[in-house]
C-alpha positions in Angstrom: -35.1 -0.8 83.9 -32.1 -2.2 85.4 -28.7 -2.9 82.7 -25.3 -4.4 83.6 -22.4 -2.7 82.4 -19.1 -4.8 81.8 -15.6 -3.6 81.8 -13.6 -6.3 79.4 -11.5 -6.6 82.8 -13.8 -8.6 84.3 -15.7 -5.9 86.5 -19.5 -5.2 86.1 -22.2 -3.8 87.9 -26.1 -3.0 87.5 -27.6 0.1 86.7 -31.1 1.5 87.0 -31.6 3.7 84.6 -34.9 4.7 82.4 -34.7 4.5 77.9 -34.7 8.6 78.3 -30.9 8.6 79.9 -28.5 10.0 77.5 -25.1 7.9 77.0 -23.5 10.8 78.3 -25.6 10.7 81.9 -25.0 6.6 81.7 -21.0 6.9 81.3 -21.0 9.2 84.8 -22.7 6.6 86.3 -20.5 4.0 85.0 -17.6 6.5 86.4 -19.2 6.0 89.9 -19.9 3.3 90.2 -16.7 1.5 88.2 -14.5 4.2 89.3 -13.1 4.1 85.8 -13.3 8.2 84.5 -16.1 9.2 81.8 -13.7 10.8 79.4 -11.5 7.1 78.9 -15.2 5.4 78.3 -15.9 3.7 75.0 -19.5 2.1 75.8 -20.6 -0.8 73.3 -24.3 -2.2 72.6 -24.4 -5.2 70.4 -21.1 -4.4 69.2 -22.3 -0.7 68.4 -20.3 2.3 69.6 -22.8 5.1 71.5 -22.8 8.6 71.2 -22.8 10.4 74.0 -25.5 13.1 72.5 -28.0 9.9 72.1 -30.4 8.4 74.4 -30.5 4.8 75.5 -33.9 4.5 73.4 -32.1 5.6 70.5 -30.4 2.4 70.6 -33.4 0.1 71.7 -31.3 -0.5 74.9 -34.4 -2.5 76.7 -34.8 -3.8 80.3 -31.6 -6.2 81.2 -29.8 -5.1 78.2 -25.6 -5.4 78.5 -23.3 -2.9 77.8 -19.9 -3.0 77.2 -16.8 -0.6 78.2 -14.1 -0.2 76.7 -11.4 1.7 78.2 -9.1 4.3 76.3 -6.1 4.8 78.2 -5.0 7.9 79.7 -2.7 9.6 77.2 0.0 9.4 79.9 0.3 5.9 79.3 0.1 6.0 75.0 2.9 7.9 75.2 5.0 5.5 77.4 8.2 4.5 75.3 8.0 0.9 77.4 4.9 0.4 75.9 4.4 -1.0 71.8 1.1 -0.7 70.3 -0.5 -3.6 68.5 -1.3 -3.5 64.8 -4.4 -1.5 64.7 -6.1 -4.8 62.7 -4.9 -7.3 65.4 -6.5 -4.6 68.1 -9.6 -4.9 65.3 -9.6 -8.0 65.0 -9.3 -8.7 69.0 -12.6 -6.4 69.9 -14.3 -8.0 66.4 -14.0 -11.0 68.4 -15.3 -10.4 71.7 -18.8 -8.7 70.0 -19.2 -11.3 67.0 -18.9 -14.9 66.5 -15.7 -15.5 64.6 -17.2 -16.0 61.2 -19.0 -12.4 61.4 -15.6 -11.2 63.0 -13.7 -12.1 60.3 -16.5 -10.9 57.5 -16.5 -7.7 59.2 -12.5 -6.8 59.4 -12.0 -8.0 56.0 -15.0 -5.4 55.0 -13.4 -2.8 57.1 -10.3 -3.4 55.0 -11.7 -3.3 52.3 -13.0 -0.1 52.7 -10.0 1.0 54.4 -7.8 0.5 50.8 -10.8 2.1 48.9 -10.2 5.2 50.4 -6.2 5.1 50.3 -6.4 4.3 46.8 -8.6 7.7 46.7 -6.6 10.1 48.4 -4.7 12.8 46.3 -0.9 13.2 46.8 -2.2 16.9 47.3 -4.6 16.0 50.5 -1.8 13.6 51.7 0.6 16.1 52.0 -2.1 18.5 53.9 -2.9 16.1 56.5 1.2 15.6 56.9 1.8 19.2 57.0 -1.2 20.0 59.6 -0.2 16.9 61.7 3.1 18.1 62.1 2.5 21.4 62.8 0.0 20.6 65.3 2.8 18.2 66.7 5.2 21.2 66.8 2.7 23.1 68.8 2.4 20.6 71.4 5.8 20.6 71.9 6.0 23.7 71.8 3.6 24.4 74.6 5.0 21.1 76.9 8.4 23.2 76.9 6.5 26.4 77.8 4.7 24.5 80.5 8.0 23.2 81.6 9.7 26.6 82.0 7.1 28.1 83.1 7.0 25.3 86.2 10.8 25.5 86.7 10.8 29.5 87.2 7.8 29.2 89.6 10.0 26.1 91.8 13.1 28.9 91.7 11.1 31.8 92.7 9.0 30.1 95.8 12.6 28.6 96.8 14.0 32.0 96.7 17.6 30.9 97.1 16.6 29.7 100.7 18.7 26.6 102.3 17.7 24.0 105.2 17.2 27.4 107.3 15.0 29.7 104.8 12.8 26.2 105.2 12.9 26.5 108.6 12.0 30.5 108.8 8.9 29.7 106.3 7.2 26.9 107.9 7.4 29.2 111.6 6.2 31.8 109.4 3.1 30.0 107.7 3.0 28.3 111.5 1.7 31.9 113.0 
């Protein structure tokens, strides 16, 4: 059976593939084909988000089917300081739209809401300050590590420089030349 994929950018292309593919096997063709990498692939079906451990039959994904992919940016780019996120309901709202109609788009947010303060309202002062205490110490540990990754580089640049000048470059690149 033959599906077209679509990136929201405007890019698309058509796949053979069989119902027995896994998501997983359909993103790497995707990757090929789109050249956009499997890992920042969010692939949609009638506005349903698909696991990459399921099949394309789990999903009644028939012949000429469309699938849509969304792109996660790389992390590089989410930790610009250039960049300002949107509100995570206009970003809701915004990918509601282009899967729904706007009526069912705007029944579904205001569900997801509504669910959303449910389970705030739930939430123990106890398990809040958990999930604050573990997020920052897994913060601390990343920083930790991007400093140790940074030192680590800096002492390997010094020791392949080796206190050479213009003519230590010189002597190495004759050296590496025989």
């Amino acid at each position: 059976m033959f599906l077209t994929v679509k990136l929201f950018l405007g890019q698309r292309c058509s796949l053979k593939v069989s119902g027995k593919e896994s998501v997983a096997t359909l993103k790497k063709l995707v990757s090929q084909h789109l050249q956009v990498p499997a890992e920042q692939q969010h692939l949609l079906f009638r506005g349903q988000l698909l696991d990459d451990d399921k099949h394309l039959s789990d999903y009644s994904i028939g012949p000429n089917a469309s699938i849509n992919v969304i792109m996660r940016p790389p992390e590089e780019a989410a930790l610009d300081k250039g960049h300002q996120p949107q509100p995570l309901w206009l970003q809701l709202s915004q990918v509601l739209g282009k899967h729904f109609g706007p009526k069912d788009a705007k029944a579904v947010l205001e569900l997801l809401r509504q669910e959303h303060e449910e389970r705030l309202q739930k939430l123990s002062l106890e398990a809040l300050e958990q999930l604050v205490g573990q997020l920052l110490a897994q913060q601390h540990l990343e920083e930790l590590a991007e400093e140790k990754e940074d030192r680590a580089v800096d002492s390997e640049l010094q020791q392949n420089d080796g206190g050479r000048g213009e003519e230590g470059e010189e002597e190495k690149d004759e050296e590496e030349a025989d």
